[in-house]
TIGUVEX-505129 format. One record per atom (N, C-alpha, C): x, y, z. Coordinates in steps of 0.2 Angstrom, whole numbers, plus 5000, padded with zeros to 4 digits. Atoms other than C-alpha are relative to their C-alpha. Layout:
% residues N
XYZ;...
% end
This chain:
% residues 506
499849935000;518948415176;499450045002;500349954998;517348485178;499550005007;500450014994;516848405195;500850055005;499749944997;518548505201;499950064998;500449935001;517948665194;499550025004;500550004996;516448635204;500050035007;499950004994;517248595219;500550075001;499649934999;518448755217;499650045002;500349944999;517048855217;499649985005;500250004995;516148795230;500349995007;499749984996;517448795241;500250095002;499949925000;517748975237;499350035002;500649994998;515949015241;499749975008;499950014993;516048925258;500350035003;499749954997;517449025263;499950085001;500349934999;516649195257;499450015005;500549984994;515149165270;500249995006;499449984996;516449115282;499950055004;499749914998;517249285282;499250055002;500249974998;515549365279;499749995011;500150014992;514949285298;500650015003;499549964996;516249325305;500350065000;500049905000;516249515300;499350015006;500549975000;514549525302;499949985009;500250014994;514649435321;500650035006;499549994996;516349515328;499750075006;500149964994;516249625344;500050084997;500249965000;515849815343;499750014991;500649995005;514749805327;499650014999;500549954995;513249875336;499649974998;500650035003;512149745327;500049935002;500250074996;511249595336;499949964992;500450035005;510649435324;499450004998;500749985003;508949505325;500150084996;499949935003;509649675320;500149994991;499750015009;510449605304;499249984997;500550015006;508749505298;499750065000;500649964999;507649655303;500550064991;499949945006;508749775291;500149954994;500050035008;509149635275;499250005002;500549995001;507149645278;499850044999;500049915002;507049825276;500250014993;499849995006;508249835261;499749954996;500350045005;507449685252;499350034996;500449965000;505849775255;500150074995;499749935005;506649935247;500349984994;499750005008;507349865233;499349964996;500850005005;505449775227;499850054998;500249955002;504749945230;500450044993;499749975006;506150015219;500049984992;500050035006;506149885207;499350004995;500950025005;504049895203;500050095000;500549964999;504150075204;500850014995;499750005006;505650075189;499849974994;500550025005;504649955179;499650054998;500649975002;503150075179;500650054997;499649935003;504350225175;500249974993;499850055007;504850095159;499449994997;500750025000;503250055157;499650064997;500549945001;502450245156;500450044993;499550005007;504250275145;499949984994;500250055005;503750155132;499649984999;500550055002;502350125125;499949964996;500350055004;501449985118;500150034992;500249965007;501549985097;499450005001;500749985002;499749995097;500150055002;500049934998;499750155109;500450024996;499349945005;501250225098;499350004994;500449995005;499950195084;499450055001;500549974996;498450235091;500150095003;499849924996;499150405099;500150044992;500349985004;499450435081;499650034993;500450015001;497950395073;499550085001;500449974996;497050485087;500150095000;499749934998;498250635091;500250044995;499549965004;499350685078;499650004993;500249995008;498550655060;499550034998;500449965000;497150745060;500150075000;499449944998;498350905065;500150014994;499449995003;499450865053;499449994991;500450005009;498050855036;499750065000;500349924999;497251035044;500250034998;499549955002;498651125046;500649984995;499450025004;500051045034;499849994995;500150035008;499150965019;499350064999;500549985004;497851075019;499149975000;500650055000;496250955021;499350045005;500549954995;494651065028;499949955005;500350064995;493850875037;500649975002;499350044997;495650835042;500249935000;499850065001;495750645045;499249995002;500850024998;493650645051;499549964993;500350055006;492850525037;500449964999;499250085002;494450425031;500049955008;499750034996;494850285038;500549934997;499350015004;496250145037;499949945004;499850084996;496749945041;500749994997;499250005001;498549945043;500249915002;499850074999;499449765044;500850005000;499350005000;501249735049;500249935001;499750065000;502149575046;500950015002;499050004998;504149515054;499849914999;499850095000;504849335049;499049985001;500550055002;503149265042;499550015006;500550004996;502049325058;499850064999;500249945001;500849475059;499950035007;499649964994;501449575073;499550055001;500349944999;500149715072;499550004992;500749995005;498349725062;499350055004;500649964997;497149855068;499550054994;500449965003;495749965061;499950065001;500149944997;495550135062;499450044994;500449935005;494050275058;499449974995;500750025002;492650255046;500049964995;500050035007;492250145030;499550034997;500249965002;490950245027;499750085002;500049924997;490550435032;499850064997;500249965003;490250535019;499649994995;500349995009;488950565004;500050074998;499949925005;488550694991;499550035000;500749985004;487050804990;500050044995;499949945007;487050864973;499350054999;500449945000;485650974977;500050045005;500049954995;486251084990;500350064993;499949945003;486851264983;500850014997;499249985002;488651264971;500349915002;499850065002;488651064973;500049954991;499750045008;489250984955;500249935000;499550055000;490050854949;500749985000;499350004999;491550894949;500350045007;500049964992;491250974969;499649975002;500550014995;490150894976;499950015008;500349984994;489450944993;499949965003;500150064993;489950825009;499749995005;500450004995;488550765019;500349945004;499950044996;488850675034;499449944998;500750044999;487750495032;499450015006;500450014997;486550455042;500349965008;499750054994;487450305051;500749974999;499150025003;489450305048;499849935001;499850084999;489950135047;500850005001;499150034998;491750065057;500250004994;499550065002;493050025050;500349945003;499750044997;493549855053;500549944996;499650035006;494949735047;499949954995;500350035004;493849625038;499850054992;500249945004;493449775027;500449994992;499650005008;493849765008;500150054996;500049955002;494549904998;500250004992;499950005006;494749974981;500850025000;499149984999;496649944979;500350044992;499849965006;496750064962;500549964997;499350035005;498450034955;500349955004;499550074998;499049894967;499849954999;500350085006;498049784955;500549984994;499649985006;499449834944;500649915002;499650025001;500549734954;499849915004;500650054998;499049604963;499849964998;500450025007;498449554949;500149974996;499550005007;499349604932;500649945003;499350034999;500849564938;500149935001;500250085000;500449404947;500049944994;500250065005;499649334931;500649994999;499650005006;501149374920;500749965003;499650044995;502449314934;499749914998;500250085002;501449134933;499949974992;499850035009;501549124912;500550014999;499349995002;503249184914;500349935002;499950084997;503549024924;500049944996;500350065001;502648904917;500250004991;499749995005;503448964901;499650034995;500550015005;501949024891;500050065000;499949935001;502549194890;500850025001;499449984998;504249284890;500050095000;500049954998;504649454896;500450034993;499949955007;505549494879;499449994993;500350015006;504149434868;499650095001;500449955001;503249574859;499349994998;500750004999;501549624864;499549994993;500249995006;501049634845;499649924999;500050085001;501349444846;499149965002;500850014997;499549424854;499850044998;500649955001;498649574852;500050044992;499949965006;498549584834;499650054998;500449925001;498249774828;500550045005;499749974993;499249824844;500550044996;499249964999;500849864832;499950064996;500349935003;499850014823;500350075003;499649935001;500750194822;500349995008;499150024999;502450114827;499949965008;499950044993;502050004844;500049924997;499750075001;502449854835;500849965003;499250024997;504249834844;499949995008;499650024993;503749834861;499949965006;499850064996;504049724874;499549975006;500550024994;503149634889;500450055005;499650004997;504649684897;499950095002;500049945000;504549884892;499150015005;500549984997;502649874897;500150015009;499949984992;503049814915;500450055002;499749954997;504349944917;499950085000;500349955001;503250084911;500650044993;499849975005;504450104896;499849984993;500450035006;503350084882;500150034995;500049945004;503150244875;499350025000;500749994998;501150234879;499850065003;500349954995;500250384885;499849995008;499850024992;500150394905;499249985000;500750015000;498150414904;499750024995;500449965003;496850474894;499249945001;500750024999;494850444896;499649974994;500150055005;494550294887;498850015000;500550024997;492850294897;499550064995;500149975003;492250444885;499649974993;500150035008;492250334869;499949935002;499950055000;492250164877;499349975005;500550044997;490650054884;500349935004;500050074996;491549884888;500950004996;499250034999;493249794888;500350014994;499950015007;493049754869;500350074996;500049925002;493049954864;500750025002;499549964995;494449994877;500649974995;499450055003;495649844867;500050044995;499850005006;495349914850;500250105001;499549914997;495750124858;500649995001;499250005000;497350044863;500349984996;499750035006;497749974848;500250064995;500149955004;497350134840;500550045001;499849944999;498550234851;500550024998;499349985002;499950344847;500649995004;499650014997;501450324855;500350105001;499949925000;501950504865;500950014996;499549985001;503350614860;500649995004;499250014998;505450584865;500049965006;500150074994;504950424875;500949955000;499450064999;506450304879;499649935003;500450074998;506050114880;500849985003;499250034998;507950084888;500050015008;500150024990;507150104908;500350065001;499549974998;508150264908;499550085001;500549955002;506350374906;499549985002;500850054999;505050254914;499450085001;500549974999;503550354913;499249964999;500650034999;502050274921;499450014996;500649995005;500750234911;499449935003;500850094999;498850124914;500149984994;500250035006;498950104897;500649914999;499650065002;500449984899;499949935004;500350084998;499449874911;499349994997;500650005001;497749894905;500349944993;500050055007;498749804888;500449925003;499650094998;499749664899;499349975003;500850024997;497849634906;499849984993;500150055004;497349584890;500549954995;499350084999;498949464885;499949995005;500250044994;498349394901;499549954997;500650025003;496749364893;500049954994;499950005006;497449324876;500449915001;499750054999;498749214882;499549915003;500250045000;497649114893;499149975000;500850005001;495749124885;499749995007;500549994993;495049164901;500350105001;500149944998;494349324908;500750035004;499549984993;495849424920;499749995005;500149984993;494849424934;499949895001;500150094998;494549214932;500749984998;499450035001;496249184928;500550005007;499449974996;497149274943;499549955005;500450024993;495549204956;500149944999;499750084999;495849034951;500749975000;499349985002;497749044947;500450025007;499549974993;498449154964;499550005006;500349994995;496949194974;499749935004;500250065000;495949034975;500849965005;499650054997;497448924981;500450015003;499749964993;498249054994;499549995006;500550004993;496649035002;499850085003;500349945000;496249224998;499450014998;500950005000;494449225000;499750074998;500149964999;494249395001;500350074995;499649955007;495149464985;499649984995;500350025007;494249484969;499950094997;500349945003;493649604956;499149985002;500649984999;491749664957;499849955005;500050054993;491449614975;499050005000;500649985000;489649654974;499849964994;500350035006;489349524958;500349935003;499650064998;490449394969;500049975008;500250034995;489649364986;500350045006;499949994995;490049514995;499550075001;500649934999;488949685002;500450055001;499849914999;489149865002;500249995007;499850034994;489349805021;500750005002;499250034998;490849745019;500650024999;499649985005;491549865007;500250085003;499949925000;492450045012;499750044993;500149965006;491750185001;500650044997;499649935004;492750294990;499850065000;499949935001;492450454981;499149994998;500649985003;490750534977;499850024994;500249965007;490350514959;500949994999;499449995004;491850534949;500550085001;500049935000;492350704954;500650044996;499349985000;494250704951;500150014992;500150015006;494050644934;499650034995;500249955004;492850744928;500550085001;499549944998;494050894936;500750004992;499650015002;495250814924;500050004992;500150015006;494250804907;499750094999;500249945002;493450974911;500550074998;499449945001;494751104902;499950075003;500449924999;493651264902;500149995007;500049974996;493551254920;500549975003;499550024994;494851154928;500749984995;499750045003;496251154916;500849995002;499350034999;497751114924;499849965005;500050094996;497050954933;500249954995;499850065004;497950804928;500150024992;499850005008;498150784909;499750054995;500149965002;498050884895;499149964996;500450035005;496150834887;499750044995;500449955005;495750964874;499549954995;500350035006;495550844862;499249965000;500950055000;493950764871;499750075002;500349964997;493150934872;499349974999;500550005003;491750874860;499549935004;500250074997;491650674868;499850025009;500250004994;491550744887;499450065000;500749955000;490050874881;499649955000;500450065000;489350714875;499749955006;500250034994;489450624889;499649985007;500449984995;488150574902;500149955005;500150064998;488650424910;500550015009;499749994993;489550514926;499549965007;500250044993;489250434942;499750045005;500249954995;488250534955;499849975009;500150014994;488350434970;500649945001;499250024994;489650384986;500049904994;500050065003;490550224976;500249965005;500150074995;490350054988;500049944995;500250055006;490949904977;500250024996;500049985007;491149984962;500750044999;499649975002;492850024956;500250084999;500149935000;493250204958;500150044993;499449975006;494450234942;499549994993;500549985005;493450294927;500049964994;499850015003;494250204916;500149904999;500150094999;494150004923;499050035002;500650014999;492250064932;499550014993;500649985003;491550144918;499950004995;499850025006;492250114902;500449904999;499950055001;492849934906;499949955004;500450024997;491549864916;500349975007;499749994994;492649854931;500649945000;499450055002;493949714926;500550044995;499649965004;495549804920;500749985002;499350044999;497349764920;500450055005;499649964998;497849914927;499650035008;500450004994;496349934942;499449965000;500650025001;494649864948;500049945006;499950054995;495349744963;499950025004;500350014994;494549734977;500649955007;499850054993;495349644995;500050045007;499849984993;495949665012;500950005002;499549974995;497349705023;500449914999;499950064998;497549525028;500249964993;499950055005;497549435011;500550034995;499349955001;498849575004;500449955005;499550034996;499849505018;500249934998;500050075002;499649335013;500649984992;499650015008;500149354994;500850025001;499549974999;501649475000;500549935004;499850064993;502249345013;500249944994;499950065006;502249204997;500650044998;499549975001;503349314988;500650015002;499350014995;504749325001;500249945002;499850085001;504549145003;500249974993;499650045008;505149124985;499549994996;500550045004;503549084977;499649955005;500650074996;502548974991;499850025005;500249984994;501748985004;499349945000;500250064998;500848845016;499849954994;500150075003;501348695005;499750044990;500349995008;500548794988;500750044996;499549945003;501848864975;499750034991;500449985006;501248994962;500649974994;499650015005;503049004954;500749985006;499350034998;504948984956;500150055003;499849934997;506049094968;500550034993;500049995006;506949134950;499550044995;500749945002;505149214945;500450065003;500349934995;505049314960;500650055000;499449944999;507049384959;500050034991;500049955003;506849424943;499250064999;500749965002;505049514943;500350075004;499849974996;505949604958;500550055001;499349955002;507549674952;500150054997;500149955004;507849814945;499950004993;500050015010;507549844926;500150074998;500149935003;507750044926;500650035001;499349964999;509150164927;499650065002;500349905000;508150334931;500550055007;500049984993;509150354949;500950024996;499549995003;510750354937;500150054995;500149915004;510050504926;499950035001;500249964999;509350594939;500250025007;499749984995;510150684953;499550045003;500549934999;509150824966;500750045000;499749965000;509950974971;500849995001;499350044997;511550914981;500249944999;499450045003;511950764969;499949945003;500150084996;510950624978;499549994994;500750065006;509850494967;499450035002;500949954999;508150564963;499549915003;500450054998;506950394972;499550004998;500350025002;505550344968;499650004992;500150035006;505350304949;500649964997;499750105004;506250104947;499649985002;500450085001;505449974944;500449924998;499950075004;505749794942;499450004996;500449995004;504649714932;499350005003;500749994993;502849784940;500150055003;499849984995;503449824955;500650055000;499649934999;503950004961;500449985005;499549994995;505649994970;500350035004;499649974995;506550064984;499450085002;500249965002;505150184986;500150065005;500049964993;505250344998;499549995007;500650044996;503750315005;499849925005;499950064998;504150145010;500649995007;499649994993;505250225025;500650004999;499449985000;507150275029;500349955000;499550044998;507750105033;500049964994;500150055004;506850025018;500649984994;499350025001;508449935008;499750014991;500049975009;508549964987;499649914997;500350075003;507849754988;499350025001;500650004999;506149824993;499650024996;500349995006;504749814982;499249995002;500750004998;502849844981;499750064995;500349955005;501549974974;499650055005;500349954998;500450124979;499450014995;500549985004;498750164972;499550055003;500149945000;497750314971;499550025004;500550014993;496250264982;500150015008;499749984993;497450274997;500449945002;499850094998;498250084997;500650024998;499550055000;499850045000;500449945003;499950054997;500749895001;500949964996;499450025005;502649834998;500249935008;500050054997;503749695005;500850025001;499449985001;505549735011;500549905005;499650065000;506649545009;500650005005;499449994995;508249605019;499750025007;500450014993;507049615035;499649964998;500550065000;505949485030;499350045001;500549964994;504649635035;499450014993;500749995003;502849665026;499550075004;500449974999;501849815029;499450044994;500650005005;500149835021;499550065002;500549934996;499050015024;499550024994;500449995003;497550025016;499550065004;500349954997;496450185018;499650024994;500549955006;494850265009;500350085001;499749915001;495750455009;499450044995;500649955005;494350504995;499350035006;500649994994;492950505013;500350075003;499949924997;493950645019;500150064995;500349955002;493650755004;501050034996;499349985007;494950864991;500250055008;499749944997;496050984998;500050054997;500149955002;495951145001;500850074997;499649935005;497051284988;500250035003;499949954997;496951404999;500250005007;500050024993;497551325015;500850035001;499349985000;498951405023;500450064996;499749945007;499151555010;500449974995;499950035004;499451435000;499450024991;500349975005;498851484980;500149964993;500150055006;499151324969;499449954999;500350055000;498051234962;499949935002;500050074997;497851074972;499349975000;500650034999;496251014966;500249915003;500050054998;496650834974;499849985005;500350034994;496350714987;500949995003;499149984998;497950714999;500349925000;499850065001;499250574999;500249985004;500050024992;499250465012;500649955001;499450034998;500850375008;500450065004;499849964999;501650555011;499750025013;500349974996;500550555029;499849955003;500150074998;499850375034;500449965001;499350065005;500950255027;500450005004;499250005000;502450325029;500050015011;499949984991;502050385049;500149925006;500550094997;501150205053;500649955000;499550045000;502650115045;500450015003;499549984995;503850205054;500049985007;500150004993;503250185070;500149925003;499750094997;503249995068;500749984999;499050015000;505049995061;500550015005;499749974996;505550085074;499949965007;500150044993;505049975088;500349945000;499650055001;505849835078;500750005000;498949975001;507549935077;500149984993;500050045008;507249885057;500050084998;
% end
């Protein structure tokens, strides 16, 4: 059957050249044999020209993802922090190492802008510490993708989280056991009831922050403060109220410790780091073989923090601190120079010698990638498995209700506050297409990093955002307090990730 198929058709294409030659050679036709090749020689010719000169028009239509990046980087973001967010140095000092993963390959890793750029002269006219006055260095330093950063809170989910995921496995821990059960002292005015489960979901009932760093010289001091602490007013531990708190990782960090008598930072480096073959993940990089070199800088000094302990003069930054009027008059131990290495967050650098449950991680671009990418493989990655895919969908899935008690104006779910256990869910920031199974974290140094499972996709944006300085209050006839630094999920992140999703059709 299918040598007559064949021959049908080749019969029929025999007869259709036939007929052409004998159109093409009949009497008043006006065209010789040389006339026919000279013109299919002409029209062949005109349709290459046309053909190379519709590619280029494709070609100048569509750029490269880098160029879409890069443009921008270059073109738009610096605009958009002047005049939009308010930022006086716009995007000039920050810089950033973005990383895009599809199906287990990394499809886009680039560098942008400075890793260092700015210091502080605290001797210039109306320079403080809680202002400091931005000198340009001497001799910026690149950014490039080797560069390690302070990942603030995505230690929460780097880190913490990690440990607690591989005792949950391995059984030496369970997500309903209560915290008390370890940290004897812990169930002191009324926190004896709660759960591993309530800590990861941020429904514990623990205060959000407070400046442990005030009262506390080392790790030991910070344990027996949170032992001490009070649980805030009309808390819900039923996921229906999460209200982020450090204090609920800074206590799964040490159950970490407790559980497996080793430091956090030696538990998790030999434990998740170590055997991914993440070299370039660690707490205090500067005590563990790596140089200011290598390191993006942060903030100058503590500026934000002090902003947020000072009542008399800054008192609606961040939290209420009346109560440490007396503790932050006392205090001498502020920072007064650009931090490289050194944990930026007051309360892991300064009061908890830089290992904390809740920040103090240090890494890159790349090795984020790597952990992310294990995750969506279920727990493994090249031949090593931390845990089971069972771990990973439960650590993943939701555990909150907040989108069910909380509407915006016109009756849509309010986004981002769910969590699994850890990890922040479905987050806005995480882009229009990203699906309700996506999940990751954000931290306050400029880092974000989630993993979205129904596209198998990873996107990782790391940026020092403290190098380009606070925003300005008054920008725009604008007249609220915005003592802050801007947020770069709202303006990096979210543009950067976009622009790769978009070329993926994701």
């Amino acid at each position: 059957m299918k040598r007559n198929r064949r021959g049908k058709k080749v019969t029929a294409l025999l007869l259709a050249a036939c007929m052409l030659t004998a159109l093409t050679g009949c009497a008043g036709s006006g065209q010789t044999g040389t006339d026919v090749k000279e013109t299919e020689e002409t029209t062949a010719a005109e349709q290459t020209a046309e053909a190379a000169d519709t590619a280029a028009q494709e070609e100048t239509a569509t750029p490269s993802l880098e160029e879409q990046m890069d443009s921008y980087w270059n073109d738009q973001l610096d605009g958009d922090l002047k005049n939009e967010a308010g930022y006086p140095h716009g995007s000039e000092g920050m810089g950033a190492v973005v990383l895009a993963m599809k199906d287990g390959e990394v499809i886009f890793e680039k560098a942008y802008g400075y890793a260092h750029y700015y210091d502080a002269d605290y001797e210039a006219e109306g320079s403080s510490y809680a202002n400091p006055v931005y000198v340009k260095t001497e001799n910026p330093r690149e950014m490039t993708t080797d560069t390690l950063f302070d990942l603030a809170s995505v230690t929460k989910v780097m880190a913490t989280t990690q440990s607690i995921m591989i005792l949950v496995d391995r059984g030496e821990l369970r997500v309903d056991d209560k915290a008390a059960d370890y940290l004897p002292g812990f169930e002191a005015n009324g926190k004896g009831d709660i759960t591993i489960a309530q800590l990861l979901t941020h429904s514990s009932g623990l205060p959000q922050w407070e400046a442990t760093f005030l009262y506390c010289d080392s790790k030991e001091e910070q344990l027996e403060y949170i032992k001490n602490l009070e649980l805030v007013e009309d808390y819900k531990t039923d996921g229906s109220e999460p209200m982020y708190s450090d204090f609920s990782f800074m206590t799964l960090g040490f159950i970490v410790e407790a559980v497996t008598g080793q430091d956090m930072d030696v538990f998790v480096k030999e434990n998740v780091y170590e055997p991914l073959g993440m070299t370039s993940t660690t707490y205090k990089p500067l005590e563990n073989g790596f140089t200011e070199d290598q390191i993006a800088a942060t903030s100058l000094g503590n500026p934000y923090e002090y902003r947020m302990v000072d009542e008399e003069n800054w008192p609606d930054v961040g939290y209420d601190c009346t109560k440490d009027a007396e503790a932050f008059a006392d205090f001498d131990g502020w920072r007064d120079y650009t931090l490289i290495g050194e944990v930026n967050d007051g309360n892991a650098g300064m009061g908890g010698q830089g290992v904390a449950g809740h920040a103090g991680l240090f890494s890159t671009a790349h090795d984020l990638g790597i952990l992310l990418q294990c995750m969506l493989n279920g727990g493994e990655y090249n031949g090593v498995r931390l845990y089971s895919p069972e771990t990973v969908e439960l650590f993943t899935t939701r555990h909150t209700t907040y989108q069910e008690n909380h509407t915006d104006e016109d009756g849509n779910p309010v986004l981002s506050n769910e969590f699994g256990y850890g990890f922040k869910l479905d987050q806005s920031w995480m882009g229009d297409s990203a699906t309700e199974n996506a999940f990751g974290h954000d931290g306050f140094t400029g880092t974000t990093v989630y993993a979205d499972p129904d596209h198998n996709y990873i996107f990782v944006c790391l940026t020092n955002k403290m190098q380009a300085g606070f925003r300005d209050s008054t920008a725009n006839g604008g007249t609220e307090d915005v003592s802050n630094y801007y947020n770069t999920n709202s303006w990096v992140s979210w543009n950067m990730n976009q622009i790769v999703k978009d070329s993926l059709g994701i």
